[in-house]
C-alpha positions as CSV (number, residue, x, y, z in Angstrom):
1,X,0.0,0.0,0.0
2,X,2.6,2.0,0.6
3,X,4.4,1.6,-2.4
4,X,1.1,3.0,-4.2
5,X,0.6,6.0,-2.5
6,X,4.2,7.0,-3.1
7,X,3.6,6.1,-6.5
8,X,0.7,8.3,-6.9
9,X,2.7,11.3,-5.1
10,X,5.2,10.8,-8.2
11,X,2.9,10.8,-10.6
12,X,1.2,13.4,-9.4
13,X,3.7,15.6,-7.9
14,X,2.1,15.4,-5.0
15,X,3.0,14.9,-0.9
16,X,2.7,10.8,-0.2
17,X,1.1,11.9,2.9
18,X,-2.2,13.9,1.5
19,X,-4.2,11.1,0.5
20,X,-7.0,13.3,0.0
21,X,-4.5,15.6,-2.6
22,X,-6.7,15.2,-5.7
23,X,-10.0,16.7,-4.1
24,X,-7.5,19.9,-3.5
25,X,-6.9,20.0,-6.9
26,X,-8.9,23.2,-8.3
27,X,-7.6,23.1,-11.5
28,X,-8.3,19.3,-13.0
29,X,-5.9,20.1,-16.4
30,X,-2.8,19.6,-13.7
31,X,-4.2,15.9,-14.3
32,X,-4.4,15.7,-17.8
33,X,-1.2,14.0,-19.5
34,X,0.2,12.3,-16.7
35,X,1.2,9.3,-18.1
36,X,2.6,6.1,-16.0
37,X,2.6,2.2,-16.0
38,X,0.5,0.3,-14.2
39,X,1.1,-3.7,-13.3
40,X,-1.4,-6.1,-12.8
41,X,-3.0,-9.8,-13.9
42,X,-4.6,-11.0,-16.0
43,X,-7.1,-13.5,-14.7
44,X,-10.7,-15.2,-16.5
45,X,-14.0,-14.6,-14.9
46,X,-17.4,-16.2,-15.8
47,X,-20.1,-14.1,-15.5
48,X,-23.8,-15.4,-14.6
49,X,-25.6,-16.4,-17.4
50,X,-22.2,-16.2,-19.8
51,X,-21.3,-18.9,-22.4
52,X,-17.8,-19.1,-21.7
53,X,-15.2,-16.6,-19.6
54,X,-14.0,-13.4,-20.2
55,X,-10.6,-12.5,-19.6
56,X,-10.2,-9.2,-16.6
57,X,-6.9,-7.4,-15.5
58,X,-6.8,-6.7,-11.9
59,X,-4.3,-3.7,-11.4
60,X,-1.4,-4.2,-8.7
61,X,-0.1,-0.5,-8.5
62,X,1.0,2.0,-10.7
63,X,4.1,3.6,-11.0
64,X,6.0,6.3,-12.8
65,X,7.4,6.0,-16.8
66,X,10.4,4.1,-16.1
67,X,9.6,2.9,-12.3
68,X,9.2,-0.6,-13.9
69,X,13.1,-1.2,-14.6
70,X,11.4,0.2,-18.6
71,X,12.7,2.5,-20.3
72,X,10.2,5.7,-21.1
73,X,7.9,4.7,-24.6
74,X,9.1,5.6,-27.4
75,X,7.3,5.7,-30.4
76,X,8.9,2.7,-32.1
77,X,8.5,0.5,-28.7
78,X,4.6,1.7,-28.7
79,X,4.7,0.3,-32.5
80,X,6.2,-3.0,-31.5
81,X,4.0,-3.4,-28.5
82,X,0.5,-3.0,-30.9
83,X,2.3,-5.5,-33.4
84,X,2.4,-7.5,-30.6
85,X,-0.4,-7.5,-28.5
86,X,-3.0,-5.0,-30.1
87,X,-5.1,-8.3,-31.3
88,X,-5.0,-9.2,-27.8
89,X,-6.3,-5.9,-26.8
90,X,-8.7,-5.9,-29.3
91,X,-10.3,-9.4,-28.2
92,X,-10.2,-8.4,-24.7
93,X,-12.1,-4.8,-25.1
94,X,-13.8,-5.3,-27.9
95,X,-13.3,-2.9,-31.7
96,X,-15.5,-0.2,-32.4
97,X,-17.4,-0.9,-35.2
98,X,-17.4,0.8,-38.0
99,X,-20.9,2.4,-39.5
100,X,-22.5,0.6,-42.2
101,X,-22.2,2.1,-45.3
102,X,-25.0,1.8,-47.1
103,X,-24.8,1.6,-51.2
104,X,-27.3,3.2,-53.4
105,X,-27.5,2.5,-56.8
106,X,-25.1,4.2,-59.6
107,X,-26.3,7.0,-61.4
108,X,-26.5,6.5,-65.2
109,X,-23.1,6.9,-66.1
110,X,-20.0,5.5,-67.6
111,X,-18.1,2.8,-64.8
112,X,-14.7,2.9,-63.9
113,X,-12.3,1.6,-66.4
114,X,-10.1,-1.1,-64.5
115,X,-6.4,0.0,-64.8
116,X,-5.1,-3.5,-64.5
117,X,-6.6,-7.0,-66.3
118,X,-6.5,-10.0,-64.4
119,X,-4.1,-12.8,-65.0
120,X,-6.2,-16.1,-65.6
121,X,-4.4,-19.1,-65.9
122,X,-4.1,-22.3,-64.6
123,X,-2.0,-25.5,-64.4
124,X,-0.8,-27.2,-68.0
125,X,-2.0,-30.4,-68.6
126,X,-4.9,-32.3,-70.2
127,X,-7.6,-30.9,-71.8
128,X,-10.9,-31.0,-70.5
129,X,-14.0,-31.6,-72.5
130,X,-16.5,-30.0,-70.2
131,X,-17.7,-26.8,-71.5
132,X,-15.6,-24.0,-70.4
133,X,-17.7,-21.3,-68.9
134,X,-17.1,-17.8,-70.4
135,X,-14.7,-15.0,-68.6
136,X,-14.2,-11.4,-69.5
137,X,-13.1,-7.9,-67.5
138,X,-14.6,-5.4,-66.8
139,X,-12.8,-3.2,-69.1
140,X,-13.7,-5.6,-72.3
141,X,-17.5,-5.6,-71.6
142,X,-18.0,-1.9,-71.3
143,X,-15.7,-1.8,-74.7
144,X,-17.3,-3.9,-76.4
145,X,-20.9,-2.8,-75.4
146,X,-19.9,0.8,-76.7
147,X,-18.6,-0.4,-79.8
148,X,-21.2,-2.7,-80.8
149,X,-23.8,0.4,-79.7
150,X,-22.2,3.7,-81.2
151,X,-24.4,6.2,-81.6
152,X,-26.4,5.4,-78.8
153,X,-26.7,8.0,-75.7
154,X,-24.4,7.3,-73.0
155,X,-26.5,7.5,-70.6
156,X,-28.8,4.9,-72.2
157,X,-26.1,2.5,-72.9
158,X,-25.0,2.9,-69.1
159,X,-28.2,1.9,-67.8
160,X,-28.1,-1.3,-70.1
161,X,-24.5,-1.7,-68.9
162,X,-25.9,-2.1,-64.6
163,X,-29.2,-3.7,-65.4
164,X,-27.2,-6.5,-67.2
165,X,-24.7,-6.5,-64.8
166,X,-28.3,-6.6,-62.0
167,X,-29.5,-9.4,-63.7
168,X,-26.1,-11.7,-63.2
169,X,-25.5,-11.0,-59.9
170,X,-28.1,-8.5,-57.7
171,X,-26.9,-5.6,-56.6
172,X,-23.9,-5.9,-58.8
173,X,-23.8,-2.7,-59.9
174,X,-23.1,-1.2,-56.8
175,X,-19.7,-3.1,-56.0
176,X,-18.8,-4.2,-59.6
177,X,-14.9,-4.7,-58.2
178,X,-16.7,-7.9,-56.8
179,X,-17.7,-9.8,-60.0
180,X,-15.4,-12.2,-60.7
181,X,-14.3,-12.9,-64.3
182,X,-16.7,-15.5,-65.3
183,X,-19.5,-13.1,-63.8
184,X,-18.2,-10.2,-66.4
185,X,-18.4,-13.3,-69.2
186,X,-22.6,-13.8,-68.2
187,X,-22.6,-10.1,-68.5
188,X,-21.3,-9.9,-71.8
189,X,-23.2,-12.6,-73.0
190,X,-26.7,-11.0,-71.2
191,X,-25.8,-7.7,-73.5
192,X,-24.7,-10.3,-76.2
193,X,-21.4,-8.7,-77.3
């Protein structure tokens, strides 16, 4: 106990012998920013009605940057510590969750060219004789829809372009990153190019 409330007086820069120091504090930003270690346990605890246990820490004492035999944290040693244990943290507090982004349908417009075309491949050997099912990009539909349809208004042509893309996979439209190469073939043989 003793070696806690000297601990706090550190910390604090306060006298060990005012346990009552923080209610004499008028100004709380003199507490602000005070940074220390703490030690503790970690222990499991099964609460009532729980499927399985949850991990707690119990704190021992705390003590001032550096009263642990540690050096102070640097910002490389905070890096290596979250490479180290920030998946722990995270499982034992929980993430914040991220809002749900909700997707609305494209406007009738050209898509995104793809800068870079997939490598499809695979391993050599025998031939099969099923029938191969038909691949394509991204970038090759929308080419080869606009070229099979000049003339046509673009914004016309566009609304072909997602309803085809609709009709292979729902809601396609609105993530078409996510179509894989044999969905882009259905879709160039729905708009038959």
């Amino acid at each position: 106990m003793k070696k806690s409330i000297q601990a706090i007086g550190l910390i604090f820069g306060a006298e060990p012998s005012n346990l009552f120091f923080i209610d004499d504090i008028e100004d709380e930003t003199q507490l602000i920013g005070r940074e220390f270690e703490i030690a503790g346990t970690i222990g499991e605890f099964t609460p009532e009605g729980a499927e399985g246990p949850i991990q707690t820490f119990e704190m021992s004492w705390p003590t001032p940057i550096g009263g642990m035999g540690a050096s102070p944290i640097t910002a490389e040693t905070r890096k290596e510590m979250l490479t180290k244990f920030g998946s722990k943290f995270k499982a034992l507090f929980g993430t914040v969750q991220k809002p749900a982004v909700v997707a609305s349908k494209p406007t009738a417009s050209a898509p995104a060219k793809p800068t870079v075309k997939p490598v499809v491949g695979g391993p050599p050997g025998r031939k099969s004789t099923a029938a191969v099912a038909r691949t394509s990009t991204q970038e090759e539909v929308w080419e080869a829809l606009t070229k099979a349809n000049e003339g046509v208004d673009e914004g016309e042509l566009a609304q072909k372009y997602y309803d085809a893309i609709d009709s292979v996979v729902p809601e396609g439209s609105t993530a078409p990153e996510k179509l894989t190469p044999t969905n882009w073939g259905a879709v160039a043989t729905a708009l038959e190019v």
